[in-house]
C-alpha positions as CSV (number, residue, x, y, z in Angstrom):
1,X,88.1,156.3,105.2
2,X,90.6,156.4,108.2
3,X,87.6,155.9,110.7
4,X,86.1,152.8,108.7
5,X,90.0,151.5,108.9
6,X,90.6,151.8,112.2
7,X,86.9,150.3,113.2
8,X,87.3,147.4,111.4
9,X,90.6,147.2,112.7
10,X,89.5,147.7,116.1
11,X,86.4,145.2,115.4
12,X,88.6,142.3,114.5
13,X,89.6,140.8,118.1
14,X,86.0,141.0,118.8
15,X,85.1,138.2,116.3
16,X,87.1,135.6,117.9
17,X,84.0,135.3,120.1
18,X,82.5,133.6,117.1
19,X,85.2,131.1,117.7
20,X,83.7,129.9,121.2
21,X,81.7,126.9,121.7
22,X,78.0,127.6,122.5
23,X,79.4,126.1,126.2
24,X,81.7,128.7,126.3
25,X,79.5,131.8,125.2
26,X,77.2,131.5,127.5
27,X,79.8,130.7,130.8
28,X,79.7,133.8,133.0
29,X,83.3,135.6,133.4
30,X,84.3,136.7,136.5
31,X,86.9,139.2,135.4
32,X,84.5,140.0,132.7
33,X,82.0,142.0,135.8
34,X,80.9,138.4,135.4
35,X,79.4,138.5,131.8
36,X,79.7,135.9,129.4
37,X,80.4,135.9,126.1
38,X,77.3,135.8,124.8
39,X,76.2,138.9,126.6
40,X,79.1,141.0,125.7
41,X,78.6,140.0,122.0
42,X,74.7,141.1,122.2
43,X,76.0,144.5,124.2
44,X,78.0,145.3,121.3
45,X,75.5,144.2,118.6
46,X,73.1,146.4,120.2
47,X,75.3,149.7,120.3
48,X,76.1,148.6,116.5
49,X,72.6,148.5,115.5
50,X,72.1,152.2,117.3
51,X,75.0,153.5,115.0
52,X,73.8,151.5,112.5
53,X,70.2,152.7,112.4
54,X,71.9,156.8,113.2
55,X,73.8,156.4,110.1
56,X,70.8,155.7,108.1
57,X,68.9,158.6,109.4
58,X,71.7,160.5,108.6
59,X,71.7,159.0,104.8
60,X,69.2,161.4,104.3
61,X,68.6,163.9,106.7
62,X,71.6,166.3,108.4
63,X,70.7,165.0,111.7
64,X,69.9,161.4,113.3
65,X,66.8,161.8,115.9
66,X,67.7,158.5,117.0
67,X,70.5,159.7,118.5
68,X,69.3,162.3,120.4
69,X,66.5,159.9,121.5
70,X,69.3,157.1,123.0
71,X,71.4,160.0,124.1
72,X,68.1,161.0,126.2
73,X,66.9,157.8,127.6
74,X,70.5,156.8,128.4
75,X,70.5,160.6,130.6
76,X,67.4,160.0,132.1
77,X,67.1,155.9,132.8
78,X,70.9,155.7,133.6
79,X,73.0,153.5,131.8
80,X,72.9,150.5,134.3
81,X,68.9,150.0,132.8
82,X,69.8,150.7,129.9
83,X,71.9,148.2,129.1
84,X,70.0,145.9,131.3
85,X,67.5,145.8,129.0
86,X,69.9,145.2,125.9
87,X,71.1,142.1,128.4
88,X,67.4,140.9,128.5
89,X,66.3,141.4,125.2
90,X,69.4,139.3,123.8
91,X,69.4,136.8,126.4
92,X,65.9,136.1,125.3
93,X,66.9,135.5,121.3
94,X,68.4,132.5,120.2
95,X,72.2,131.7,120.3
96,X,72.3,131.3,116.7
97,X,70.6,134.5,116.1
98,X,73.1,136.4,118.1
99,X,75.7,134.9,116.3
100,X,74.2,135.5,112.8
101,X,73.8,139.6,113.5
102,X,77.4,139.5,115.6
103,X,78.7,138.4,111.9
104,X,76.8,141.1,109.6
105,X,75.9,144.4,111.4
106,X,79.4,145.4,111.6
107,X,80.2,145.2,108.3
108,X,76.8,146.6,107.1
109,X,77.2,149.2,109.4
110,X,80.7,149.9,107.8
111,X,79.1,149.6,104.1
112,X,76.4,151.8,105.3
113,X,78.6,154.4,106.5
114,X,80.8,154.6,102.9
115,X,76.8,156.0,101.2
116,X,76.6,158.8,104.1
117,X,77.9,162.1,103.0
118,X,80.8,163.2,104.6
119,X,79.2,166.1,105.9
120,X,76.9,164.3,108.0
121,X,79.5,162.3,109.9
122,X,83.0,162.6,109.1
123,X,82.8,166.6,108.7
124,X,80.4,166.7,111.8
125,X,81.7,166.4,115.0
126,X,78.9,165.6,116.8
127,X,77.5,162.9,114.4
128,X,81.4,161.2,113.9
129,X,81.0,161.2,118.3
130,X,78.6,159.3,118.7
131,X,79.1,156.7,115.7
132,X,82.5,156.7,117.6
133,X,81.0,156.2,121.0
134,X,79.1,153.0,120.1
135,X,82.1,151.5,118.2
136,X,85.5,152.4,118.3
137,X,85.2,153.9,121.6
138,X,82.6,151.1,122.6
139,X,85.1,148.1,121.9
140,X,88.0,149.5,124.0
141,X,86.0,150.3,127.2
142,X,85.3,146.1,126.8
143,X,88.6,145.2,125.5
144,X,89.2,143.8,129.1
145,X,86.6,142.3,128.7
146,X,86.9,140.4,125.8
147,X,90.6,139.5,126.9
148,X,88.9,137.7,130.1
149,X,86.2,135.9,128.1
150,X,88.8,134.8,125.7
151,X,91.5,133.8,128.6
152,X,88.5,131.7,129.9
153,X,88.1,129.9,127.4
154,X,91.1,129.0,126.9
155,X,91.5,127.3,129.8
């Protein structure tokens, strides 16, 4: 249970972007590589939905194809595509819709992860990687991030 702890815990700062006025979501941050918070909160969505969508494959099976398929295309496209295409496809949904799936796919990701055996994830160290890579790891390589957005918004 320690790694659903510490990612909630870790998860936490991340939902003061629910906080922001849609004005301030969608305001591009400088010290953010220029993002804004609306595309930061679809960037992380979107590596929670991969985890999400791994730890259901690995609900049933020992291991998640998805993963190995986004482990692929990220070696092969690069990650600068990539996530370029996570930026479009959230840019093109509505604000409202980002901020609905920003509020439940952590936590059903979390719930999720308490029906997967052990085995699969927590006992595997492969499978706990790369759960870890697109959250725990995933929110501190953007906690600067996040502190700029915030900051800005503040002001």
């Amino acid at each position: 249970m320690s790694f659903l702890d510490d990612e909630r815990d870790a998860w936490r700062p991340c939902e003061a972007l629910l906080e922001l006025s849609d004005e301030q979501l969608v305001r591009p941050v400088g010290a953010a590589h220029g993002w804004s918070g609306r595309q930061l909160m679809g960037h992380l969505v979107a590596w929670q939905e991969v985890a999400l969508d791994v730890a259901r494959e690995l609900a049933v099976n020992e291991t998640s194809p998805i993963a190995a398929r986004v482990a692929a295309d990220w070696d092969s496209r690069g990650g600068d595509i990539v996530n370029a295409e996570i930026d479009a496809r959230w840019a093109a949904r509505p604000l409202t819709e980002l901020r609905e799936e920003f509020r439940r796919i952590a936590g059903e990701l979390r719930g999720f992860l308490t029906v997967v055996p052990e085995s699969r994830w927590i006992k595997n160290a492969a499978n706990q990687r790369t759960l870890a890579e697109e959250t725990l790891d995933h929110y501190e390589e953007h906690q600067a991030d996040l502190d700029a957005i915030l900051a800005a918004a503040a002001e």
